[in-house]
C-alpha positions in Angstrom: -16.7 -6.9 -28.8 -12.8 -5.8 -28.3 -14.4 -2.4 -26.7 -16.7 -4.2 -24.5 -14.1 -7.1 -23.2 -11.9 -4.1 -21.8 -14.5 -2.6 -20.3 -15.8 -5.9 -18.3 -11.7 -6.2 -17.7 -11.8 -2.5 -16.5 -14.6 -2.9 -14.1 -13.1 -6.5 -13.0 -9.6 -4.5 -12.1 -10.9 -1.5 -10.4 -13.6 -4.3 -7.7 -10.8 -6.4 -7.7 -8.1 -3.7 -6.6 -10.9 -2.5 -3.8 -10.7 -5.6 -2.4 -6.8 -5.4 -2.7 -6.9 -2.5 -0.4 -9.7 -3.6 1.7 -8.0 -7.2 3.0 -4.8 -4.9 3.5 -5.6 -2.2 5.8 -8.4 -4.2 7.9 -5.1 -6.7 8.9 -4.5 -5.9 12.8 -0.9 -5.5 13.6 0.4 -5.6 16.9 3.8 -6.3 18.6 4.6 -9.6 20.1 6.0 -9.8 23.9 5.6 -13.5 24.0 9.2 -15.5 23.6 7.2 -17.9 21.8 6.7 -15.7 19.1 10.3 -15.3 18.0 9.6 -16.2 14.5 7.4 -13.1 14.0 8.2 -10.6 11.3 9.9 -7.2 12.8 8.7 -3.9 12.4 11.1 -0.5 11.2 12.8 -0.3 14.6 13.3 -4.4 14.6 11.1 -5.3 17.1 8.7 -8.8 16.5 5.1 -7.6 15.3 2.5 -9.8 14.6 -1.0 -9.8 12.0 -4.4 -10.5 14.5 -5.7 -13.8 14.8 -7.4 -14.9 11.6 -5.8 -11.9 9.4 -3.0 -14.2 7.9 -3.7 -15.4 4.5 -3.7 -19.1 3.9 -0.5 -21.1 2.7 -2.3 -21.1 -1.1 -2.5 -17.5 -1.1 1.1 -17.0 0.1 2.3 -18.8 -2.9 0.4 -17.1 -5.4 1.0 -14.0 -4.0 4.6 -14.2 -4.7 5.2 -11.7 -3.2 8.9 -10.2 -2.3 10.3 -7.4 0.0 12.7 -6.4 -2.0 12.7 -5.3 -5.9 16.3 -3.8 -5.5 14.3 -0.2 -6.1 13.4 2.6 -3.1 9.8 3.9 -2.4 10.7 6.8 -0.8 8.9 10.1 0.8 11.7 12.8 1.6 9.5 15.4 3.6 8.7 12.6 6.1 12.5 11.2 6.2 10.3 8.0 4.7 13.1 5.4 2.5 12.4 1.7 2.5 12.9 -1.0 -0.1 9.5 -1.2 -3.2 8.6 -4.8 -2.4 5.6 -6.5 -5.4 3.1 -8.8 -4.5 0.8 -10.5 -7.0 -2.9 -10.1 -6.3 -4.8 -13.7 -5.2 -8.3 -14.3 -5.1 -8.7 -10.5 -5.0 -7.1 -10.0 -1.9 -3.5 -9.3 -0.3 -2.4 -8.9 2.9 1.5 -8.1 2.5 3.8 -10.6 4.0 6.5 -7.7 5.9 6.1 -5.0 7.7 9.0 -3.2 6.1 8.7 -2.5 2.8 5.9 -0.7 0.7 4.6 -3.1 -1.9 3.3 -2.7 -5.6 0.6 -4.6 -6.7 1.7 -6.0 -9.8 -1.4 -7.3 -11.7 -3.3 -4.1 -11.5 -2.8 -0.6 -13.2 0.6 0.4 -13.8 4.3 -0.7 -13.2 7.0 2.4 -11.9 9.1 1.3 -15.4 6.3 2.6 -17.2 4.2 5.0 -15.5 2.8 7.0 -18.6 0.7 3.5 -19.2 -1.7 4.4 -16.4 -2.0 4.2 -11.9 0.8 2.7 -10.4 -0.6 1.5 -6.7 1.2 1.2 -3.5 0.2 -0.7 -0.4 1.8 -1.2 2.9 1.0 -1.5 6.4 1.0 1.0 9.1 0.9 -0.2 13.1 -0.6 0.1 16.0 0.6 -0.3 20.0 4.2 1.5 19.6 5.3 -1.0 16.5 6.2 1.3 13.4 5.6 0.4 10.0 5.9 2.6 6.0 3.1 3.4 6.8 2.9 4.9 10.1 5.6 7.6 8.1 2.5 8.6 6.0 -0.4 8.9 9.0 -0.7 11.9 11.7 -2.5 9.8 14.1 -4.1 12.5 16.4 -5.1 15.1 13.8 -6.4 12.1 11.9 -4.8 12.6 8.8 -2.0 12.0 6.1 1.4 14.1 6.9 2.2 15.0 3.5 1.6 18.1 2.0 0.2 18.8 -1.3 3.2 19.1 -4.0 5.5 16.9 -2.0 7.4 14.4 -4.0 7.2 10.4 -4.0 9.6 8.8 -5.7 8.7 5.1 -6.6 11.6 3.4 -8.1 12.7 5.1 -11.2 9.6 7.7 -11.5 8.9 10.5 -9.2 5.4 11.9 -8.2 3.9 14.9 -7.1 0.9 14.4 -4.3 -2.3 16.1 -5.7 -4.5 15.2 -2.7 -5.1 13.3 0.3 -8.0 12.0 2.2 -9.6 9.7 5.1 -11.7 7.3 3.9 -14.2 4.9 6.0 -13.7 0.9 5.2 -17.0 0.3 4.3 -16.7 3.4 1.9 -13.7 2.1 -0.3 -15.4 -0.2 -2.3 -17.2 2.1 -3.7 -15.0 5.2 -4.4 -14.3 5.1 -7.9 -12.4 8.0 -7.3 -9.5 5.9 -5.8 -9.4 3.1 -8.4 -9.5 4.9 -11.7 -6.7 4.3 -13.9 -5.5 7.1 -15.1 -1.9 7.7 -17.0 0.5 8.9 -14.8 -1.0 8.5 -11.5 0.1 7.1 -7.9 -2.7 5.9 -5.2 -0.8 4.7 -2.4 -2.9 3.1 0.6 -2.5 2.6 4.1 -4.8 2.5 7.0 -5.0 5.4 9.2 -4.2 4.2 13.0 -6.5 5.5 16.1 -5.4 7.8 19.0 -6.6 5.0 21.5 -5.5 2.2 20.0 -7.7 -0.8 18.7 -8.3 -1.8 15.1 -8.0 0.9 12.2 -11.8 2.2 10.8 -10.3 4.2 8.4 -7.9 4.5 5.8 -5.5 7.5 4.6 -5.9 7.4 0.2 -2.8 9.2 -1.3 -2.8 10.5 -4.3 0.1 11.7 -6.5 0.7 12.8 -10.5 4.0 11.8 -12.7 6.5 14.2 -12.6 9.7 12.6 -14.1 10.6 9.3 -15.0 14.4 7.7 -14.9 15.0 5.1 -18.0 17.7 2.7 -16.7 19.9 2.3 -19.5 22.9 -0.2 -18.0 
């Protein structure tokens, strides 16, 4: 019975974290021009951005998202000059949409935690914009070419541990349900998520799947 409750909790996780990913990158993001809208979040380069009508989750969610912008640790990408604060968010009603537009943000309900990485698939969400407005994620997208601009072997570091990318890959909405691929939890792993911006503007179709492997892990002993 113990063997089969993890595996229902298993399968619950890796539908669950789909939908994580799906409510994320589908959220529009544009910037605001309107005087109006001066309580707006900012983007990286502090101008007022705003999610698309009827992407904001409800007040309920907010709460239970608690979610925060800043854990006091760095998710950082060196090869793409890439250093902004690890922001958490707690999964609610099996979908997130994260609250800034500065931060990267781990999901702390599902798979791992950075302090303990061996344990299983640490995963990383943030939001990359469109319309001139620059997000985390707009650090990890080549817009034209369609793809992500890391390279295979360069390091992530997420808090205390520090990853190696093993792959990367464009992946349809409608697709990422289904890819089991992206939400196996496996020890020592890193999928980080973001959506993948078009050349022309308009709502993102796609989303860029990064993928890393552990490659050292810092213990904080103060």
């Amino acid at each position: 019975m113990k063997s089969a409750s993890r595996r229902v909790r298993s399968t619950f996780a890796r539908s669950a974290l789909a939908l994580v990913a799906i409510a994320l990158v589908t959220s529009g993001v544009t910037l605001v021009a309107r005087a109006k809208q001066s309580t707006a979040p900012f983007d990286l380069h502090g101008r007022r951005v705003a999610l698309d009508p009827g992407t904001t989750p409800d007040a309920s969610a907010r709460t239970r998202m608690h979610a925060t912008e800043d854990t006091g640790r760095r998710f950082r990408v060196p090869s793409v000059h890439l250093d902004v604060p690890l922001g958490a968010l707690t999964m609610a009603d099996r979908a997130i949409t994260p609250p800034g537009f500065t931060s990267a943000y781990l999901v702390r309900n599902l798979g791992a935690s950075p302090e303990t990485p061996a344990r299983g698939t640490v995963f990383v969400v943030m939001h990359s914009l469109r319309d001139g407005a620059v997000g985390p994620g707009n650090y990890l997208i080549d817009v034209d070419a369609g793809t992500a601009r890391v390279a295979k072997g360069a390091r992530i570091e997420v808090g205390p541990a520090t990853y190696a990318v093993t792959g990367t890959r464009a992946i349809g909405k409608a697709e990422l349900p289904g890819a089991r691929s992206v939400w196996r939890d496996t020890p020592g792993r890193l999928v980080i998520i973001t959506c993948l911006q078009r050349p022309g503007g308009g709502p993102s179709v796609d989303n860029i799947v990064i993928t890393a492997e552990l490659v050292a892990a810092h213990t904080d002993l103060s």
